[in-house]
C-alpha positions, 0 to 999 in steps of 0.5 A: 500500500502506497501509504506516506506518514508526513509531520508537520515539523522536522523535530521528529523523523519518521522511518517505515519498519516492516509492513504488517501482515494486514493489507491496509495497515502500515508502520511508522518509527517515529523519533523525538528529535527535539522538545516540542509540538507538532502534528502528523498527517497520513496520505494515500493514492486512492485506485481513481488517482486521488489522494487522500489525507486523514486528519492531522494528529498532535504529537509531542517531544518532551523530556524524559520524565525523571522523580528526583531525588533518585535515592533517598534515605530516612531516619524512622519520622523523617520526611522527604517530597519527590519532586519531578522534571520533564515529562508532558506539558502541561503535566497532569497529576502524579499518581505515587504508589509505594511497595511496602506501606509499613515501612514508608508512605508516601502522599498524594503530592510526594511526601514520603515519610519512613515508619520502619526500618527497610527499603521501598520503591515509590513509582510515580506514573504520569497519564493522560486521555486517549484522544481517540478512546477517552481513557487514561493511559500510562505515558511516562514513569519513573521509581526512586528508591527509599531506604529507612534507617535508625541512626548507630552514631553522628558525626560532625562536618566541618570543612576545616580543622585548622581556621584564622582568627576572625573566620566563619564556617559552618558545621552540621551533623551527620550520619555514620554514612554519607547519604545520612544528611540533615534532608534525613534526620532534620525533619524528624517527628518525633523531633530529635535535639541538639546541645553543642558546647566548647571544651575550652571557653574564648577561642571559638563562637558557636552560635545557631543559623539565622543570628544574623537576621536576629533569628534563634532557632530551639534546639530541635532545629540546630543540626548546623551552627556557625562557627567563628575563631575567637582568638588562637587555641585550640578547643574540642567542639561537641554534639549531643544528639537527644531523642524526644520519644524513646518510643520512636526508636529512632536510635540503634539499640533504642539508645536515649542520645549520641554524641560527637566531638571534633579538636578545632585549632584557630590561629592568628593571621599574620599582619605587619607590626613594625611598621604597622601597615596593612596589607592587600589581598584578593582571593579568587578561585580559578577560572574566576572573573573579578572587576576591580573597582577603586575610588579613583574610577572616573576621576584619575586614569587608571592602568593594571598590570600583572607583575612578571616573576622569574621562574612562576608561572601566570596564574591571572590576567588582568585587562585594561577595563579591570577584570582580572581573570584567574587561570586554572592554576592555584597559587600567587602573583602580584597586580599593580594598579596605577592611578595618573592624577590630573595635577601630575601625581601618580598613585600606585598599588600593590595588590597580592592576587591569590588563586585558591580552590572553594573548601566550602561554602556558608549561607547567609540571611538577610534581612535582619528581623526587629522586635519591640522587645529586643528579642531574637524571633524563633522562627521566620515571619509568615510571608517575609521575603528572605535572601540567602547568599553564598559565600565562598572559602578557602582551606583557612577560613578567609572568604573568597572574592570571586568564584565560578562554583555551579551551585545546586539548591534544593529544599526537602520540600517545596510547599512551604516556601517558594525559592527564587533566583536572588538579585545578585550571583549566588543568592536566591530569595525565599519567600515564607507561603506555609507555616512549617519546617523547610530544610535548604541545601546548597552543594557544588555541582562538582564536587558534592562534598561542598554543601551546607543545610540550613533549616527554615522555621516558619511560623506565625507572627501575628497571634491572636491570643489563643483564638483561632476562630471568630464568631461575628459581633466579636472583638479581637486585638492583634498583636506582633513584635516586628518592628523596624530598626528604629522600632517604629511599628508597622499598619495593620489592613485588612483584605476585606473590611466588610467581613474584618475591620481592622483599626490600622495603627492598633491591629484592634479588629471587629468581626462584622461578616462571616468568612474567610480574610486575611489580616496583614502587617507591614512595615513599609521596605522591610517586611510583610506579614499576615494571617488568615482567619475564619469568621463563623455565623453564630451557631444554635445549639440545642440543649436539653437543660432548664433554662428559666430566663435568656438574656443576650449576652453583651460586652462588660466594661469594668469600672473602678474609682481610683483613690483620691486626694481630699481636694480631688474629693471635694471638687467631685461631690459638688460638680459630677452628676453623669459619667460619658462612657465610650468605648475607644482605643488608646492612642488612636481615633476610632474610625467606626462607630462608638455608642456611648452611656450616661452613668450617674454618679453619687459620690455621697457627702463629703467633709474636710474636717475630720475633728472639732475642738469644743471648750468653755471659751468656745462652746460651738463650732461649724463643721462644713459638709459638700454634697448634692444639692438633692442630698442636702436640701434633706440632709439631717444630722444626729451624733452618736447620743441620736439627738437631731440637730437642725441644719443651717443653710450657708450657701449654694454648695454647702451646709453647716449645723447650728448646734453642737456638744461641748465635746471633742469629736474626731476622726476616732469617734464613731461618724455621725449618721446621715438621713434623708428620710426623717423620723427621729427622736430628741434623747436626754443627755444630762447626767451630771450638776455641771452639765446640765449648765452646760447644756441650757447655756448652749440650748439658747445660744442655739435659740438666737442662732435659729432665730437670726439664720431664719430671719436671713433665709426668709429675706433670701430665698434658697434657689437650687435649680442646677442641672449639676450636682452642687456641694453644701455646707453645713454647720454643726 
């Protein structure tokens, strides 16, 4: 049959292969040549000379799909996400399934977790629709294999034994083998803690991942730390791996913890003393590019030029424009750079130019996080955005300034946090999606045992005080300790204020609708956080108890009255009659809408005097009480031996008494009773010859006084028409 297979593009080939047993079929080998997309059309010649041509069909070239990694080891609890790469685009879902469950599982997106010691294979399949059929058929899979494991010891990782002085590397655990790494023992549940500790104090500074953002990280997180070489010594460096669960079992012979403990000399770097001078070097790996930069760029002419040595080789090369170039040879040469002045003045300099291999790398994060209270944070902030920098070191501690390393990344899983490209060479952005723990890894491409891991906490920065759900009408105050460098607080916002109005300066917040929002916290070129939460309807809930009387429940404000002086006392019996209550912010204006209360306050009569001195010579005094003007139109006032006493109006605000014992009162004494509502009785209190003088000379010096206060009250009507309260006087 004179049947021709055409494709529409040339990234595949077509090559017929043997014709089938049946007549009317033919076979076609078809090549992927290059990724991509095309289509095939068949054409035949029919017996009347006419061609005919069936309808083109889609095909596509795409990479081999591979499951990465391609061998994973586990400690018993630890968790690793199988990530892909190739395969059909767009890729549908992967379907995981795992040889043996009970010695790991693996979820929907990838996550293997090991349960017992063992191996597994975990086959991830890739499908699709049949066009022609409509059914799922297999297009592409792949396996990794797992091995789970119980750790039998730990060692520790340090690139180098011997460090200058002020040098940084860092140092991780591992396990006895090479494929045991932080990816397999880091995200441990239970977790498993780590102690490390100097034999000798002052020569090395062992501090957690992440101090320089201001981040301090609990000890379960602390498989790597920084190391830094204080001053010359030599000191013994030590781990002490502890197991939180004994039920895990995630050690060998069910062991409580292991430890590790590595000698670490540090040595001071050479530097002139006489004369005290300061001398110049550059670093650089092979075949690295370095552009030299000076502060005369632009202003005088600059020149460089590599210094020829006898009997040694070029190690670099250096241009007119500055960029000097590092051969594939380690060693050390000199460059001098030249600077011609425009008033006739040439500066020179002599740099040492030093090409050294990378023995190892080191993270660094920025930015550095604040709080109010000065505190380092435990975990990073939902939603920040980090920057970890690579930097490159040789054999004795000191950075290297410029490198040609092929650096590989990768998480131990990818639904926490979303790594980027950063904004210079070896950086690369983070940013914080989920809460959890993320383990990062960076290693050199040729030669693996280059590598360090740093852990990735993330965790929320706003709290709620314990409340994770709000029913609609409810009031809560966000609270977060981030602030800028200078410690100036960030603005609180809200996704929608319809269903959670947010008060931007306070982060105090009213649940007006049900549903879902998001409450963020920024603080303008430094950070941006937030946190979900969920408003619920309020809920009905049927109860088969007795309830006698319903009554809705509303917010209570409490209030005390704060102890006063005398004279605070004094002012307020005569001038408060209601007490505005609304409900505000401190500090801020609200912008809703506030109800406020009118409360009355009685404060009660109030006096200043706390005793009265009686004599002969001075048979009566007046005793001053403030008050209400309600209170005092009916005040009466008895003494302890229950006779009454008439009142004597002495002005608009107090009252005085016209009567009194020629006796001592005094705060001692038991305090005269009060009654507005009458009904007394006048009781004798004559018990001696002399007081019975006494009393009659008093009963009509109190008849003039009465006589003469009622004639003046009677020619000046008392007006106590006040819509405020007034304070009286009395006399006693």
């Amino acid at each position: 049959m004179n049947l021709k297979l055409k494709a529409a593009s040339a990234i595949v080939t077509l090559k017929p292969v043997v014709d089938s047993a049946e007549h009317d079929t033919a076979v076609f080998l078809v090549k992927g040549l290059s990724v991509g997309q095309t289509t095939l059309s068949a054409s035949v010649v029919g017996k009347s000379g006419r061609k005919i041509t069936s309808a083109p069909q889609q095909i596509e070239v795409f990479p081999p799909f591979k499951l990465i990694p391609r061998k994973m080891t586990l400690l018993i609890g630890s968790m690793m996400q199988i990530t892909s790469e190739g395969g059909p685009q767009p890729q549908s879902n992967i379907l995981f399934s795992i040889s043996e469950e009970e010695i790991a599982s693996v979820s929907p997106i990838g996550h293997v977790r090991g349960n017992a010691v063992g191996n597994v294979t975990v086959t991830g399949l890739v499908q699709a629709i049949d066009a022609e059929t409509g059914k799922l058929v297999v297009v592409s899979q792949d396996q990794v294999e797992v091995e789970v494991v119980v750790l039998t010891a730990i060692r520790i990782r340090a690139p180098i034994t011997r460090m200058k002085t002020g040098s940084e590397m860092p140092v991780y655990v591992m396990g006895l083998t090479n494929s045991q790494t932080p990816f397999s023992f880091g995200s441990a549940l239970p977790s498993l803690t780590f102690h490390w500790s100097t034999t000798k104090r002052g020569i090395l500074d062992v501090q957690p991942r992440h101090v320089e953002a201001n981040v301090e990280l609990q000890s379960e997180h602390n498989f790597g730390m920084r190391v830094t070489g204080k001053s010359r010594g030599r000191t013994g460096l030590k781990v002490v791996l502890r197991v939180t669960d004994p039920k895990a079992r995630q050690l060998v012979g069910n062991l409580q913890e292991l430890q590790d403990e590595i000698q670490i000399q540090v040595y001071d770097k050479l530097h002139m003393l006489n004369p005290k001078v300061e001398t110049e070097e550059l670093l650089m790996a092979p075949n690295s590019v370095l552009k030299l930069q000076t502060n005369r760029d632009g202003v005088g002419a600059l020149s460089y030029r590599m210094l020829d040595c006898p009997d040694q080789l070029v190690i670099a090369e250096v241009d007119d424009k500055g960029l000097l170039f590092a051969g594939s040879l380690t060693g050390t040469s000199s460059l001098l750079i030249t600077s011609q002045e425009t008033f006739g003045v040439n500066q020179t300099l002599i740099v040492a130019v030093k090409v050294v291999p990378v023995s190892y790398v080191r993270f660094t994060t920025s930015p550095a996080l604040y709080t109010q209270t000065k505190e380092n944070l435990k975990a990073f902030p939902l939603g920040v955005v980090l920057t970890f920098a690579v930097h490159f070191h040789a054999s004795t501690g000191e950075t290297l300034h410029s490198s040609n390393s092929l650096l590989t990344f990768s998480t131990n899983r990818d639904d926490l946090v979303q790594v980027g490209v950063g904004p210079s060479n070896h950086t690369l952005t983070v940013t914080t999606i989920n809460v959890g723990l993320t383990l990062l890894a960076a290693w050199d491409r040729e030669n693996t045992g280059v590598a360090d891991y740093v852990p990735i906490p993330v965790d929320h920065a706003i709290s709620m005080l314990d409340v994770h759900k709000l029913v609609v009408g409810d009031v809560v105050c966000f609270h977060v300790q981030l602030s800028s460098p200078d410690g100036v607080l960030g603005t609180w916002s809200s996704s929608a204020n319809g269903v959670l109005q947010v008060d931007p300066k306070t982060g105090a917040a009213v649940a007006r609708d049900s549903g879902t929002v998001t409450v963020f916290y920024e603080i303008p070129g430094t950070l941006k956080t937030y946190r979900e939460v969920c408003n619920t309807p309020p809920v009905t809930t049927p109860s088969a108890l007795p309830v006698s009387v319903c009554s809705p429940g509303l917010y209570a404000c409490s209030m005390t009255l704060q102890l006063m002086t005398d004279q605070q006392t004094r002012v307020l019996s005569i001038s408060m009659t209601n007490l505005l209550v609304k409900g505000g912010l401190e500090g801020s204006a609200f912008s809703g809408e506030q109800v406020g209360a009118r409360l009355p306050i009685e404060l009660g009569l109030y006096s200043d005097q706390t005793e009265l001195l009686l004599s002969n010579l001075q048979p009566s005094a007046e005793l001053t009480v403030f008050g209400p003007l309600a209170a005092l139109s009916s005040m009466k006032v008895r003494p302890s031996d229950g006779a009454e006493h008439a009142v004597r109006h002495a002005g608009d605000n107090h009252r005085s008494l016209d009567r009194v014992q020629n006796s001592m009162l005094s705060g001692a004494d038991p305090p005269p009773v009060v009654n507005w509502d009458g009904g007394h009785s006048l009781h004798s209190f004559i018990n001696c010859y002399q007081m019975m003088f006494c009393t009659l000379f008093a009963l009509l010096a109190g008849t003039a006084i009465l006589i003469i206060g009622g004639s003046r009250f009677s020619s000046r009507p008392l007006i106590a028409q006040r819509e405020k309260q007034h304070g009286c006087s009395g006399g006693l």
